[in-house]
C-alpha positions in Angstrom: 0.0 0.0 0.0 1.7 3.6 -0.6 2.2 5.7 2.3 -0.2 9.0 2.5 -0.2 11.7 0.6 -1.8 14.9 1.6 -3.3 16.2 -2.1 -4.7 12.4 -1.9 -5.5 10.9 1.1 -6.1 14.5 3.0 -8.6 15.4 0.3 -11.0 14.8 3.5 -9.1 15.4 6.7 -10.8 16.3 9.4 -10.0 20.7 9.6 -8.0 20.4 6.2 -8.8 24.4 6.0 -6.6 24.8 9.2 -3.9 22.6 8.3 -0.4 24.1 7.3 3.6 22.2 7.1 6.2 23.6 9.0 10.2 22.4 9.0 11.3 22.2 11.5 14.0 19.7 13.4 15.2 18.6 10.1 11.8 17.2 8.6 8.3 18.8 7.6 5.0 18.2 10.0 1.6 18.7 9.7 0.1 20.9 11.8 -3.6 22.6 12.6 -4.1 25.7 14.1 -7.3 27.4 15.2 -9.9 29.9 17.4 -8.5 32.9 19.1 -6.6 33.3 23.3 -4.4 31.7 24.9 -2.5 28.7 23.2 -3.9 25.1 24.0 -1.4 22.3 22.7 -2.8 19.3 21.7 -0.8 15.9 20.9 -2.4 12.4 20.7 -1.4 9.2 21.0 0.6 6.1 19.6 -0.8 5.3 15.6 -3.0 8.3 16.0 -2.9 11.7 14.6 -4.8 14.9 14.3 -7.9 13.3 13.1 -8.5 12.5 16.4 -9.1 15.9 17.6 -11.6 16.2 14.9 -14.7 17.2 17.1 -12.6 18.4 20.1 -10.6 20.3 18.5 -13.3 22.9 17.1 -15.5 22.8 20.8 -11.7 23.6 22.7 -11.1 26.9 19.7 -14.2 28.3 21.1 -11.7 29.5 23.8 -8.7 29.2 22.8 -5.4 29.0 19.9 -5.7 25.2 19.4 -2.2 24.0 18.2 -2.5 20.2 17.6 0.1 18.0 15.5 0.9 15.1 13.8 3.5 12.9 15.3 6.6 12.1 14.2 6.2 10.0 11.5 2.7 9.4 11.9 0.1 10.6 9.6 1.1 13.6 7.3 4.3 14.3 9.1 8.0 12.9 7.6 8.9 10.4 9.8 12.7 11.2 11.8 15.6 8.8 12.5 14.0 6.1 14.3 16.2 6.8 17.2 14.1 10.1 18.0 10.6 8.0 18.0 12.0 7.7 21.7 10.3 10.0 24.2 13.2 12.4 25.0 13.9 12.0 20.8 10.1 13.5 20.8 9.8 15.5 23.0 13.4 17.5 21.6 12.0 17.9 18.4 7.8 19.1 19.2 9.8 22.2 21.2 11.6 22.7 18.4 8.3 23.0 16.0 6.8 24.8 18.5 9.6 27.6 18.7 9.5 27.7 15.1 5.8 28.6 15.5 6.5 30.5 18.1 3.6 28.8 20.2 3.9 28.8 23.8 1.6 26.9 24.9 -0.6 28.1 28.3 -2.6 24.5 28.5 -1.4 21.6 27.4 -3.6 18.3 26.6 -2.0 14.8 25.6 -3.7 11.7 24.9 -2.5 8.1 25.8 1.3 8.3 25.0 1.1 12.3 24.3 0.5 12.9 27.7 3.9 11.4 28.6 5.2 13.2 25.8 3.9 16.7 27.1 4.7 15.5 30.8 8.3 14.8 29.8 8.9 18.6 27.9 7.2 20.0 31.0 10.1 18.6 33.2 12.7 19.5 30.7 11.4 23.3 30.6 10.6 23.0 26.6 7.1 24.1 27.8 5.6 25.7 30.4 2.1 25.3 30.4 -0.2 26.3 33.7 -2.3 22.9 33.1 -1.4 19.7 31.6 -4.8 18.3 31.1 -3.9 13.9 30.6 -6.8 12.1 28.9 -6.2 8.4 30.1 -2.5 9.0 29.8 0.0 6.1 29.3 2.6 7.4 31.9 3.5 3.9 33.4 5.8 1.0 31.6 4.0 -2.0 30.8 4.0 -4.6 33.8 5.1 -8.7 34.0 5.8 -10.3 31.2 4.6 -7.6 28.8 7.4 -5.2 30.3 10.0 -7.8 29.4 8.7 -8.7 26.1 6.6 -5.7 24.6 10.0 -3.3 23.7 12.4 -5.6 22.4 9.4 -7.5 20.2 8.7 -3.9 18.8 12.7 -3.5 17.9 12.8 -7.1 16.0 9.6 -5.7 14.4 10.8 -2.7 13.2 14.4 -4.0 12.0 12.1 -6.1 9.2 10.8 -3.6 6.2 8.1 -5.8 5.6 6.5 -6.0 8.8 4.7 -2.9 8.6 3.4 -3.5 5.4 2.4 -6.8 7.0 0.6 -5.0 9.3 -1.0 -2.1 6.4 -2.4 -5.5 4.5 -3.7 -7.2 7.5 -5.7 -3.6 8.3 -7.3 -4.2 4.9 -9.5 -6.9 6.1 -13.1 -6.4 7.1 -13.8 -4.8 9.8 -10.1 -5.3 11.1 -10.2 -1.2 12.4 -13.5 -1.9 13.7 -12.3 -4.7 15.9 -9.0 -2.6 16.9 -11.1 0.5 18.4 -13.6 -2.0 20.2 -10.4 -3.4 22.3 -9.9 0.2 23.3 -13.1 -0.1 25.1 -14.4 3.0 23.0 -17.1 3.2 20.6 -17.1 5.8 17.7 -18.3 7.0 14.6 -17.9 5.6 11.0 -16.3 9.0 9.7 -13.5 8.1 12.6 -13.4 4.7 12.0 -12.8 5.3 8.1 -9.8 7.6 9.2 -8.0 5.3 11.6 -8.5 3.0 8.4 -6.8 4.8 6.1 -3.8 5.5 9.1 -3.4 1.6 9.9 -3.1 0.7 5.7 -0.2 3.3 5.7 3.7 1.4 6.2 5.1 5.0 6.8 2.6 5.4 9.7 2.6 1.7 11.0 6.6 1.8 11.4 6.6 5.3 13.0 3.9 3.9 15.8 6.0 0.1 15.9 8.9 2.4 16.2 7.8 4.4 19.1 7.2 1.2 21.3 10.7 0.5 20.2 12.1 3.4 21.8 9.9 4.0 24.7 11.3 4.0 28.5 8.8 5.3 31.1 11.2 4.5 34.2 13.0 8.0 34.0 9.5 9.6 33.6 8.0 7.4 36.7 11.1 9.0 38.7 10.9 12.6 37.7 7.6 12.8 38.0 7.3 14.1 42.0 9.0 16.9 40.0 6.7 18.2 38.1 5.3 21.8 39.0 2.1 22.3 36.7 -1.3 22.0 37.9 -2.8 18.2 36.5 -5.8 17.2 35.5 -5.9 13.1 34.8 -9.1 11.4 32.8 -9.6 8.5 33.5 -12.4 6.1 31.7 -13.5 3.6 33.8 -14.2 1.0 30.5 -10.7 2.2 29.3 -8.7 -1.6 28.2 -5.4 0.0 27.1 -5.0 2.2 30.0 -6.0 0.9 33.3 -7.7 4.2 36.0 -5.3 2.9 38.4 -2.2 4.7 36.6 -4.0 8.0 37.0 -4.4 6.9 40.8 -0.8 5.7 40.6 0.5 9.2 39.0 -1.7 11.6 41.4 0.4 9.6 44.4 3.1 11.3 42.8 2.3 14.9 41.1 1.4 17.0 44.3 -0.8 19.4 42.2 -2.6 16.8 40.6 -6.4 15.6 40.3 -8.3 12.6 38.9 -11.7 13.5 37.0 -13.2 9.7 36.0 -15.1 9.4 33.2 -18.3 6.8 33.3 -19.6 4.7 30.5 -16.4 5.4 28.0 -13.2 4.1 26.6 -10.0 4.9 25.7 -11.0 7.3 23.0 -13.3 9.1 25.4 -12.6 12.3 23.5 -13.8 11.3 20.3 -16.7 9.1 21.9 -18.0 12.6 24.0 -15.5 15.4 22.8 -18.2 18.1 24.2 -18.2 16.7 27.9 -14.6 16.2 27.5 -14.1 19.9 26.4 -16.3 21.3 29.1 -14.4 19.5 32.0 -11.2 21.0 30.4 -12.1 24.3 29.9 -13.6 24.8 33.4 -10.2 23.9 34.9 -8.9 26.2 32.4 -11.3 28.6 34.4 -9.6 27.5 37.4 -6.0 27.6 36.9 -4.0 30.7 37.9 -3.2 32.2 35.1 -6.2 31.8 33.3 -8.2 35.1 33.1 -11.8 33.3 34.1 -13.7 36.3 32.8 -12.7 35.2 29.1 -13.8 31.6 29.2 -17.3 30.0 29.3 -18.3 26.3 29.4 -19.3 25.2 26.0 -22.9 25.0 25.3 
């Protein structure tokens, strides 16, 4: 299967009238920018991209800039040395874009594995936000036998050029996608479904999410984590079956300025299943960060 092409395969993004491509870091990325205030960061998660922001995205611009991005490698962005799919490689090279933009962001929100990603430029000072807003962030290493297994399965994977084609064919078959987003725990629409299709039959995007797992270490995260100074807001879904509500338990034991706001009856993709609850609960807190002028922001109706 070819790998996407934006004058092909973005015909029907999700916001294509807000997307632009910036270079920076030594490779292009796609990028969507909209609404008017302060700057709200988005980044999602492993084998995702913007697309997932789709309905979000617009609610959250109400209020604010909205800045969201593709990942590297993932999507509409050029994929980087493999070596940088790690999370300090990542998190290097979003501040970079984002001083190219010159984007600063005032709230940050990271899904899954982007809230690690935001959590870990937070402790390195390449943002500053004065909320970090986690929707059933991945901030914990994988447990028993998966944490021996799941990283150095993920390097043999990536080392063969055929795998993710493998993978891109396979995600041809019926309802394949379908039965991906069901093991999230999350139910959404077709017009998500049919993009997280088009992602998963992409090589370019299938190595760039096989070579993330590759690269990933949470155990200096786990340890810095007492460090971190922002006010955090944790989602967790209680039908979530990628990310377990206990890590949010298990990360508010260690951020001191930290809170848990669980989410009833959704999944792991809780922000494309409800995106206007979600975008209420995180402007509110918005509302309720110093920092935040609370005169300027309303719930969204």
């Amino acid at each position: 299967m070819p790998d996407l092409v934006w004058n092909i395969d973005g015909t029907d993004w999700p916001n294509r009238d807000v997307s632009e491509f910036v270079d920076a870091a030594g490779f292009r990325w796609h990028v969507q920018r909209m609404g008017q205030g302060p700057h709200l960061l988005l980044v999602h998660g492993t084998g995702a991209s913007t697309h997932s922001w789709r309905d979000l995205a617009p609610l959250l611009a109400k209020q604010f800039t909205v800045v969201s991005i593709d990942l590297p490698g993932h999507a509409f962005t050029e994929t980087p040395p493999s070596w940088r799919l790690s999370l300090s490689g990542m998190s290097t090279d979003i501040g970079e874009l984002l001083r190219v933009m010159n984007v600063r962001p005032d709230i940050a929100v990271g899904h899954s594995a982007g809230a690690a990603i935001l959590a870990r430029m937070c402790l390195d000072d390449r943002i500053a936000p004065q909320l970090l807003v986690s929707l059933n962030g991945a901030f914990m290493p994988f447990g028993g036998a998966a944490g021996h297994l799941f990283s150095p399965l993920a390097k043999l994977l990536i080392l063969n050029p055929l795998v993710p084609k493998f993978f891109a064919w396979q995600a041809s078959s019926p309802n394949a996608v379908e039965r991906l987003i069901e093991g999230t725990g999350s139910a959404i629409g077709q017009d998500g479904i049919a993009q997280y299709r088009k992602l998963v039959r992409s090589p370019a995007h299938v190595s760039a999410a096989l070579g993330m797992m590759a690269n990933w270490r949470l155990e200096p995260l786990v340890v810095d984590l007492p460090k971190f100074k922002a006010k955090l807001l944790l989602f967790a879904a209680d039908r979530d079956r990628s990310v377990s509500p206990d890590v949010a338990r298990r990360v508010a034991k260690l951020v001191p300025n930290s809170t848990i706001e669980m989410i009833h009856g959704l999944g792991h993709l809780a922000h494309e299943e409800q995106p206007d609850v979600i975008a209420a609960i995180i402007i509110k807190a918005a509302a309720q960060t110093n920092g935040i002028d609370e005169n300027t922001i309303d719930c969204v109706n």
